[in-house]
N, C-alpha and C positions, 0 to 999 in steps of 0.2 A: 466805497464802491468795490465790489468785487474783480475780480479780474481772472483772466486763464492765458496760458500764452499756447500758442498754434505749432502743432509741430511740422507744418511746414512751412511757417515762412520765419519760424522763431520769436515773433516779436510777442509782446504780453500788450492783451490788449482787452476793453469794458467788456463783460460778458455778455452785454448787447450787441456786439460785433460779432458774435458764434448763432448758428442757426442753432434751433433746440434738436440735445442729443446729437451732436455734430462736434466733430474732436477740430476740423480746419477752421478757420476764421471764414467768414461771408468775401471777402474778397479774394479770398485762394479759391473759395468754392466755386465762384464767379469765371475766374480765372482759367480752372482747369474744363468750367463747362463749356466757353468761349473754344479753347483749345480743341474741346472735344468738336462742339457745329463746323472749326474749319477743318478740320482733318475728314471729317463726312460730313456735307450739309445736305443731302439725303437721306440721313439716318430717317428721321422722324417721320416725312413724308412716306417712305419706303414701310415704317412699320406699321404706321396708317393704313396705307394700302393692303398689307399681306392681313392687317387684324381684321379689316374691314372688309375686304373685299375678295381675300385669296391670292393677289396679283401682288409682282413687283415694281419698279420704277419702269424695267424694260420693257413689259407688258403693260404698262400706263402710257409710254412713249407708244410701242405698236397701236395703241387703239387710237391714238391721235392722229398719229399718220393714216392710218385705215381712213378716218375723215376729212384728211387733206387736209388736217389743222385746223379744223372750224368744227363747229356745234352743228352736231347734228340737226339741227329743227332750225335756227332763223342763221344757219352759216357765216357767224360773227368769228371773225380768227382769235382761236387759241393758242397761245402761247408753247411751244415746245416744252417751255421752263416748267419744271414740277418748285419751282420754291412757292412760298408764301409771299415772299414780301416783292414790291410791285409788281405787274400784271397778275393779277389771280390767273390760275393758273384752271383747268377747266375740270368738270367735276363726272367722275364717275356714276353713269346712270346704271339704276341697276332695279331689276324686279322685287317687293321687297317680300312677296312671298317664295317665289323659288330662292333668292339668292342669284338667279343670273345677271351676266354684265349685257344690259342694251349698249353699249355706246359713252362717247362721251357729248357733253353738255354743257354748254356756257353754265353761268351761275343763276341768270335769270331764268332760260329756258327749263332748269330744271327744278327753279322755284314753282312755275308754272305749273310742270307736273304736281308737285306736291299740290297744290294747294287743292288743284283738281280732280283730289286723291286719286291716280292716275285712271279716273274713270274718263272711257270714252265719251261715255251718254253727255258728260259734264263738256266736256272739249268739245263736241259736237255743238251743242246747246251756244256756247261761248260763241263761235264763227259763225251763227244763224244769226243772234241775235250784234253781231258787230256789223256784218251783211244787213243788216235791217235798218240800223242805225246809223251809217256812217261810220265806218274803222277810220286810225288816226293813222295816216300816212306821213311817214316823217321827210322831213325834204331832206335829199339826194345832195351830197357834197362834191363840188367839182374840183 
């Protein structure tokens, strides 16, 4: 069995313990990336944003506030929190020919959009035919 030792934790350890082409061991590499999410856990989010959409965290938080913290279209509260992990956190709407920001979006609401490919005629057509039908009114929690 071959082996390589880590020069930073020193230990000699199976060469299936090194990521390929990677001089640290998998658990220092682990290590220092853990270190890295708590020193910023907006990193990722934040670069998300700026690759995606132009905007920062701070301008992700204003447009939330601007909606009083809820989704634009069926005003479900969104979470202040930009993390990933529990409440999903709400989703930047955005035109996908300009590039402009409409707003923010729950996650459903703005499935919606897509699927509708945000054509009106299609959204229009949808509330005709739920008005004709019966829409599904969800009961109201007291």
């Amino acid at each position: 069995m071959r082996t390589k030792t880590c020069p930073k934790c020193g230990e000699e350890k199976a060469i299936d313990d090194f990521y390929f082409q990677r001089r640290t061991c998998k658990p220092c590499v682990r290590e220092h990336q853990q270190r890295f999410r708590d020193a910023d856990p907006d990193y990722n989010r934040n670069r998300n944003l700026q690759r995606r959409y132009g905007i920062d965290v701070e301008e992700y938080r204003n447009l939330i506030a601007d909606h009083n913290f809820a989704c634009g279209i069926c005003k479900v509260e969104i979470p202040e929190t930009i993390a990933y992990k529990g409440k999903r956190s709400g989703v930047v709407d955005h035109n996908h020919e300009t590039g402009d920001i409409r707003g923010i979006l729950c996650q459903k609401c703005n499935l919606v959009l897509g699927h509708a490919r945000e054509n009106t005629d299609i959204l229009y057509r949808a509330i005709v035919y739920l008005s004709e039908r019966g829409a599904y009114t969800p009961k109201r929690q007291v």
